[in-house]
C-alpha positions as CSV (number, residue, x, y, z in Angstrom):
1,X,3.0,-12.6,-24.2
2,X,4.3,-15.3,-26.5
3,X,2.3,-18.5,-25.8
4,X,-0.5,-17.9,-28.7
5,X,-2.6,-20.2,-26.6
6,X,-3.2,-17.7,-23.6
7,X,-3.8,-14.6,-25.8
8,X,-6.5,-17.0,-27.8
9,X,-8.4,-18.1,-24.1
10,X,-8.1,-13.9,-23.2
11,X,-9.7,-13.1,-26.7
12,X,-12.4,-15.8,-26.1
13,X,-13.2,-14.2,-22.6
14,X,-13.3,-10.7,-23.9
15,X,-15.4,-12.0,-26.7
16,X,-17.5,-13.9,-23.8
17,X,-17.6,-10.6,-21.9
18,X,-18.9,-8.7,-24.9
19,X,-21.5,-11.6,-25.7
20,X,-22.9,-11.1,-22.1
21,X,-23.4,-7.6,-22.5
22,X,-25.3,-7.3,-25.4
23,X,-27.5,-10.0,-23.8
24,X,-27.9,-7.9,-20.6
25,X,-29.2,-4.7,-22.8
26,X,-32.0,-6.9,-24.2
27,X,-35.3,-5.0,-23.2
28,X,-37.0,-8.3,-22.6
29,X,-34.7,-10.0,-20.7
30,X,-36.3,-12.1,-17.8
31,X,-34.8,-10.9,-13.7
32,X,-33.6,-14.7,-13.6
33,X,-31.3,-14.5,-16.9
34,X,-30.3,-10.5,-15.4
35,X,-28.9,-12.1,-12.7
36,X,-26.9,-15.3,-14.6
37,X,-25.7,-13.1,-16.6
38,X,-24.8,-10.4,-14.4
39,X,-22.8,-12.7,-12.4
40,X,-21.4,-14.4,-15.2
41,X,-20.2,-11.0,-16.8
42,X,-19.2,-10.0,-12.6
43,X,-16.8,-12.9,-13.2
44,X,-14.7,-11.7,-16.4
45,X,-14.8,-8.1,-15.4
46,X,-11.0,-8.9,-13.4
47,X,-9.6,-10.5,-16.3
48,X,-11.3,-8.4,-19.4
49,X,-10.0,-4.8,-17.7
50,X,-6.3,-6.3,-17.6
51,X,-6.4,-7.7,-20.6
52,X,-7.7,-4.0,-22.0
53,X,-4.8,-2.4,-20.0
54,X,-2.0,-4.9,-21.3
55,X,-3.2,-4.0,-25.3
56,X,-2.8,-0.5,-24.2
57,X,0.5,-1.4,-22.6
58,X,1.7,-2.9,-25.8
59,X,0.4,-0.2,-27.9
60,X,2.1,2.5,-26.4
61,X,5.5,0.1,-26.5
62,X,5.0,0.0,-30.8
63,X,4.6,4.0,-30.2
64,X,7.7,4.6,-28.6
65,X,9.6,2.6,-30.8
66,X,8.7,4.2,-33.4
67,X,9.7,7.5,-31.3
68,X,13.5,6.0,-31.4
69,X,14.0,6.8,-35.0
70,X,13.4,10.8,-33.5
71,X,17.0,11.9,-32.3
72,X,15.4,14.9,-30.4
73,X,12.7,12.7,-28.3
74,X,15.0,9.1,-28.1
75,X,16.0,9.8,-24.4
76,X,12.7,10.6,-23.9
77,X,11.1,7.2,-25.6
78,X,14.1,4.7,-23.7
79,X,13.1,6.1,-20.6
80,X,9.3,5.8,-21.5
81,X,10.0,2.0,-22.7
82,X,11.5,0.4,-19.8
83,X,8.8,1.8,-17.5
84,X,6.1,0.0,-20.1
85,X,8.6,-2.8,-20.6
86,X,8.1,-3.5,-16.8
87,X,4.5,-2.9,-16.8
88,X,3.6,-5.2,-19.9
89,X,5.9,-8.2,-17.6
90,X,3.4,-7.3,-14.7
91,X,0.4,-7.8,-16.5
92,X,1.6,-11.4,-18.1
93,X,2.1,-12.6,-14.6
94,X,-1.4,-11.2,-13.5
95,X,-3.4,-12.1,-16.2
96,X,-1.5,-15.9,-16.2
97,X,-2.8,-15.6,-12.9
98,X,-6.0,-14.4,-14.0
99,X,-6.6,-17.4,-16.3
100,X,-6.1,-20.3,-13.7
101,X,-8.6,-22.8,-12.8
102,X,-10.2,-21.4,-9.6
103,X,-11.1,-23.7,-7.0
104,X,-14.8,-24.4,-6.7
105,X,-14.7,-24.5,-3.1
106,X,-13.1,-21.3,-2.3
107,X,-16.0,-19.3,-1.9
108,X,-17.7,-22.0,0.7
109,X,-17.8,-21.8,4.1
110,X,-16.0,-23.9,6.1
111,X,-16.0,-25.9,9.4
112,X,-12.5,-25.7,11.4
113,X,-11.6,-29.0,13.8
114,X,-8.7,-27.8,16.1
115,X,-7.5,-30.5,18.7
116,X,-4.5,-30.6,21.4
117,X,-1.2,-32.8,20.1
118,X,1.7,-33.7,22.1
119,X,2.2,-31.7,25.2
120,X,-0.1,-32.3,27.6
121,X,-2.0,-29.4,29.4
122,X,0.5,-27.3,27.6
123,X,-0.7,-28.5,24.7
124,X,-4.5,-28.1,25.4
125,X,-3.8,-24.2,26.1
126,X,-2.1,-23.9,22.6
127,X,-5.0,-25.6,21.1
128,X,-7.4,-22.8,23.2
129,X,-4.4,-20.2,21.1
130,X,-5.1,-20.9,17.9
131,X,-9.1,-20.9,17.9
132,X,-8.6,-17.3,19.7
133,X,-6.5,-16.7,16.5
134,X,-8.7,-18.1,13.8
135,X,-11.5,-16.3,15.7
136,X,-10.1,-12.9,16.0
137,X,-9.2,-13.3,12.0
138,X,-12.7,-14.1,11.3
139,X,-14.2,-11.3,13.1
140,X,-12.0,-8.8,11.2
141,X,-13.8,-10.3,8.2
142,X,-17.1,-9.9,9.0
143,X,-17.7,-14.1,9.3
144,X,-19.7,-15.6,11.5
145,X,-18.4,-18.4,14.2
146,X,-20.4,-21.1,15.5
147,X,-19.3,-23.5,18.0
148,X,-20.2,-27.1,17.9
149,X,-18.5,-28.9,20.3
150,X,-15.8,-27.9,22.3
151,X,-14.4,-29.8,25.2
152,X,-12.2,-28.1,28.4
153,X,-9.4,-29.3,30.1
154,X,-9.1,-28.4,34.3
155,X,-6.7,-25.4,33.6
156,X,-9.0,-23.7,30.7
157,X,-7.5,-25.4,28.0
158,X,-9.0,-27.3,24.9
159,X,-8.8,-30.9,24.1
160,X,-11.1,-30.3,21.1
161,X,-13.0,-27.3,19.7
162,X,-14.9,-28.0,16.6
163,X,-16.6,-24.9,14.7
164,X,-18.5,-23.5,11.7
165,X,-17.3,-20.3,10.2
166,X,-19.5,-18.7,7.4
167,X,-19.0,-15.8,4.9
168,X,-17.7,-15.2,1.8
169,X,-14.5,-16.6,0.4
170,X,-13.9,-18.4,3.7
171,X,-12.6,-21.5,2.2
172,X,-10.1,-19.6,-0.1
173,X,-8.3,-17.7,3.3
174,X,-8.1,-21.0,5.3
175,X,-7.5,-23.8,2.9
176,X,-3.7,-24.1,4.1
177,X,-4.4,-24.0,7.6
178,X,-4.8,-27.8,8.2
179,X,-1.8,-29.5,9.7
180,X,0.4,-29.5,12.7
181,X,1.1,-26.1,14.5
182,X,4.3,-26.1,17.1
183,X,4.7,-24.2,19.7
184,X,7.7,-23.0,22.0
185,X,7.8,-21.3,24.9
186,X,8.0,-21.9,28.4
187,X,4.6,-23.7,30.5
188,X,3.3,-21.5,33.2
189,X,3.4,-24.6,35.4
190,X,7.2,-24.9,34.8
191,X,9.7,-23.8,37.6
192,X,12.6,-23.8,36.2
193,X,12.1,-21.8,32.6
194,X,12.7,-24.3,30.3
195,X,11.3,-24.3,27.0
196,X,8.9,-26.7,26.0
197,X,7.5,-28.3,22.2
198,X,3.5,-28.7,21.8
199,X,1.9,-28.7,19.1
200,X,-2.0,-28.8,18.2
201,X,-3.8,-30.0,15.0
202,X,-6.0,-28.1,12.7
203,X,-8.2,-29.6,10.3
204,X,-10.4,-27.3,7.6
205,X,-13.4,-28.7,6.0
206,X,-15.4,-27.2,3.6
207,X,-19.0,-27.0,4.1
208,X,-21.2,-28.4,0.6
209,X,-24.4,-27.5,-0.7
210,X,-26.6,-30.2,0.1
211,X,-27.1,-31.4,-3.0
212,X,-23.6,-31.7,-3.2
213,X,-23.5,-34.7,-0.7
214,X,-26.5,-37.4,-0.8
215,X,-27.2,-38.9,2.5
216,X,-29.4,-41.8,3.4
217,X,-31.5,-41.8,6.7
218,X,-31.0,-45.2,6.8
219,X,-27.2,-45.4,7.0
220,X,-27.3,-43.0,10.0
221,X,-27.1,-44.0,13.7
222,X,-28.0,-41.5,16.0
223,X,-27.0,-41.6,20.0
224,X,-28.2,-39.3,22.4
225,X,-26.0,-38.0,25.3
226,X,-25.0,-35.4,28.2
227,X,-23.7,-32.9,27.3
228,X,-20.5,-32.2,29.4
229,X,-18.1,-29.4,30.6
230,X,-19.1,-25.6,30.9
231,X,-22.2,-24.5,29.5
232,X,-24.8,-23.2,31.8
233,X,-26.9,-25.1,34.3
234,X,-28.7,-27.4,31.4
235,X,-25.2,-29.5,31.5
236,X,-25.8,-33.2,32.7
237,X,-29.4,-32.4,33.2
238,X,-30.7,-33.7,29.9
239,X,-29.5,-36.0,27.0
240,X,-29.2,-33.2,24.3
241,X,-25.7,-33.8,22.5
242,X,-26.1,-35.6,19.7
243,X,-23.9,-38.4,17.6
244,X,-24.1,-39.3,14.3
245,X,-22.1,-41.7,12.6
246,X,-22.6,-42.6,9.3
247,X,-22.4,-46.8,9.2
248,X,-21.0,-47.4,5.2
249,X,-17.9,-45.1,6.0
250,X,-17.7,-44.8,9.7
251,X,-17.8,-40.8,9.6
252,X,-18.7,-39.7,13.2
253,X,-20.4,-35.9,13.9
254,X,-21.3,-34.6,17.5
255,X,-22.3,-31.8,18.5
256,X,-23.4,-30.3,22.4
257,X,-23.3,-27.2,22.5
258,X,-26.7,-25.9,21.8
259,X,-30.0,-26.5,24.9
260,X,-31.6,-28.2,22.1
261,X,-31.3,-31.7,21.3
262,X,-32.4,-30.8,17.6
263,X,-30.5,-27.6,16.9
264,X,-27.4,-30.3,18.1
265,X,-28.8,-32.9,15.4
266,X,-29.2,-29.9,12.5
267,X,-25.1,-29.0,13.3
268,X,-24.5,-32.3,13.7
269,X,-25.5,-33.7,10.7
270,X,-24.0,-30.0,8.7
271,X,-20.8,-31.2,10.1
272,X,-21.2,-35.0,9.3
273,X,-21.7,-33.6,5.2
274,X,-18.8,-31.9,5.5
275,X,-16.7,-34.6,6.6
276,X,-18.1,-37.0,3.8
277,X,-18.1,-34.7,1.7
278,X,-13.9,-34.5,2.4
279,X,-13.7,-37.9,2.0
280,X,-15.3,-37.7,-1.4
281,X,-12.7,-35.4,-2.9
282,X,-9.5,-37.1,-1.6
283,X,-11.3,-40.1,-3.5
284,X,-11.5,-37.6,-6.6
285,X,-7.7,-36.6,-6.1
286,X,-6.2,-39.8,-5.8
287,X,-7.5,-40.7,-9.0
288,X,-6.1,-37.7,-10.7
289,X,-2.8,-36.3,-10.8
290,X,-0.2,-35.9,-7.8
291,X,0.4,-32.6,-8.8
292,X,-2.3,-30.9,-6.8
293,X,-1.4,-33.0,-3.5
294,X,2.1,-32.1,-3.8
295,X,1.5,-28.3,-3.8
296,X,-0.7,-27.5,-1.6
297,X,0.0,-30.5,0.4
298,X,-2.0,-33.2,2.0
299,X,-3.8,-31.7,4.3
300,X,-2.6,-34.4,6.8
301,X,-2.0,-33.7,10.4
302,X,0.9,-35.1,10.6
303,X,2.3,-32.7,8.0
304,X,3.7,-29.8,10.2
305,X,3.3,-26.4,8.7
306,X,4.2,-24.0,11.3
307,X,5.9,-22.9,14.4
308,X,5.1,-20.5,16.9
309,X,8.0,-19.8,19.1
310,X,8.0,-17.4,22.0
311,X,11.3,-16.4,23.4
312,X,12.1,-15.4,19.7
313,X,8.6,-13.3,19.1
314,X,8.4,-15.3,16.0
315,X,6.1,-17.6,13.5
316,X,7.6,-19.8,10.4
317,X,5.8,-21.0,8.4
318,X,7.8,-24.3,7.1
319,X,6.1,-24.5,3.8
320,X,7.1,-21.2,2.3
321,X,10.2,-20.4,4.5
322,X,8.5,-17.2,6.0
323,X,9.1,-16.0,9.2
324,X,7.6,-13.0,10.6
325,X,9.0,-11.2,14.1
326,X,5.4,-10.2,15.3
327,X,4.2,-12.9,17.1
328,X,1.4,-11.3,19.6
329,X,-0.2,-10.0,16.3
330,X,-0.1,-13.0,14.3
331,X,-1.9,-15.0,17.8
332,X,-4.7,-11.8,17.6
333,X,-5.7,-12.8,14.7
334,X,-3.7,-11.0,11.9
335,X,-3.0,-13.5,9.4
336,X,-3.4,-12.0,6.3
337,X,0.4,-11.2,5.7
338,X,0.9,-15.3,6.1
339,X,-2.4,-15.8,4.6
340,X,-1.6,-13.6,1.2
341,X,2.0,-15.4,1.2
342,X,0.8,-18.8,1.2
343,X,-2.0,-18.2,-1.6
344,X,0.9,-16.7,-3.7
345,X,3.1,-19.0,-3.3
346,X,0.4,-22.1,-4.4
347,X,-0.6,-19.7,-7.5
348,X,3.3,-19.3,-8.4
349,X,3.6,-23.4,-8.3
350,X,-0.3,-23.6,-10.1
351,X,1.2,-21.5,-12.9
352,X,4.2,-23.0,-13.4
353,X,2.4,-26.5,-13.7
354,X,0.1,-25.3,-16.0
355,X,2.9,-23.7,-18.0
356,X,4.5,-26.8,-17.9
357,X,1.7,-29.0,-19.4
């Protein structure tokens, strides 16, 4: 590794690592500072072990060279070299990796907004699609959905299905999920088989702490509703859907789908952070460089990231120029060969920026 600069910030984080556990062998060391600095040290482990492996790597290249000068065991040592030659270019590229900012947000929740495009009913089904998807995909997980306010079209589709979807590292898998998704394939109202473009939007927000959002009771206006659509025999019997817009930005949160009119106001107002909260860090990013916006995108709904076509059994995905020929597994929920692609590819374009500065 020739840029002196990275092999300084992996001997400060090995000296960090070391630092942390002579702290943790303390005998009177409180259970509070255990835990800082157990997942402090949890942290570095990924990056210290690599960095262990790729001294070892280049130890045993100094060895064989040195082996070279030996006419018996030089076959021997050239073989030997360009296996650890390969290995030591493998390890750069991970602990490069390694050593990039993470994003502070990736191991948040988040709260997905998915709502029918252009297409009609056709579209509203497609919309009803893709939350099957991002639901199936969370299940295999282990997350937790939560609907919060979802609204039918005559035919079972979706106009709008808003929902919260906790675990760990939720954020991280479904960051580049927001924009438009196409889809292709013939309506199962049309007669005469032609193939049809709809597309849906998604929008992923990330749920804060909420410390991380301050919100005045006084800037809130609250409305009180019935709920509508399917939902058991409570619908239009009682106003408890909830609205709550937040008057200095406009920000507007509902939610209907629970009996109670304050469970609604709790996700409500969880949703309405989120959504400020968003605002808040496109604030943040305009004031700092393009660069982030232009590789991972603006998040925009107009910005169309993928299409899902049918009579080819296939789904691009525009940004990276992947296509995959597996289209009924991709719709049940098994994303992570898309997912792991995408991630990649934004790491790739992170490192090469970094690199660059």
């Amino acid at each position: 590794m020739r840029n002196i600069e990275i092999i300084n910030q992996l001997d400060e984080v090995e000296k960090k690592c070391s630092d942390l556990d002579r702290q943790l062998l303390n005998p009177e060391i409180s259970p509070s500072e255990i835990h800082k600095y157990s997942s402090e040290r949890s942290k570095l482990t990924e990056i210290v072990d690599a960095y262990k492996q790729y001294k070892s790597v280049l130890e045993q290249i100094e060895n064989n060279k040195e082996l070279l000068r030996d006419k018996e065991l030089q076959g021997l040592a050239k073989e030997e070299l360009e296996l650890l030659e390969t290995e030591r270019l493998r390890l750069e590229n991970e602990l490069q990796m390694l050593l990039l900012p993470k994003d502070p947000n990736d191991e948040k929740s988040i709260f997905i907004e998915i709502r029918a495009g252009t297409g009609g009913d056709e579209a509203a089904l497609f919309a009803t699609n893709l939350f099957r998807m991002y639901t199936h995909f969370a299940e295999k997980n282990g997350w937790k959905v939560e609907i919060m306010n979802m609204n039918y079209t005559g035919i079972g589709g979706m106009k709008e299905v808003v929902a919260s979807i906790e675990g760990n590292n939720v954020y991280k898998k479904f960051k580049f999920e927001s924009g438009v998704h196409r889809v292709q394939r013939v309506p199962a109202t049309e007669t005469g088989g032609r193939i049809h473009t709809s597309t849906a939007t998604v929008m992923i927000l990330v749920e804060p702490e909420d410390v991380e959002v301050n919100i005045d009771d006084k800037d809130l206006r609250i409305d009180t509703y019935r709920a509508s659509g399917p939902g058991g025999q409570h619908v239009n019997k009682t106003d408890s859907a909830i609205r709550i817009t937040h008057i200095p930005t406009g920000v507007v949160a509902q939610c209907q789908d629970e009996r109670s009119q304050h469970k609604n106001r709790a996700k409500a107002m969880r949703m309405l952070r989120a959504k400020i909260f968003e605002l808040e860090e496109k604030k943040r990013q305009s004031e700092m460089s393009n660069t982030r916006k232009n590789m991972v995108g603006s998040g925009d709904r107009s910005e169309k990231i993928r299409t899902y076509n049918y009579k080819d059994v296939r789904v691009t995905d525009h940004r990276i120029g992947l296509t995959l020929h597996k289209l009924e597994q991709v719709l049940e929920g098994e994303l992570d060969e898309i997912i792991d692609a995408l991630c990649e590819y934004y790491q790739t374009q992170s490192l090469k920026q970094s690199l660059k500065n």
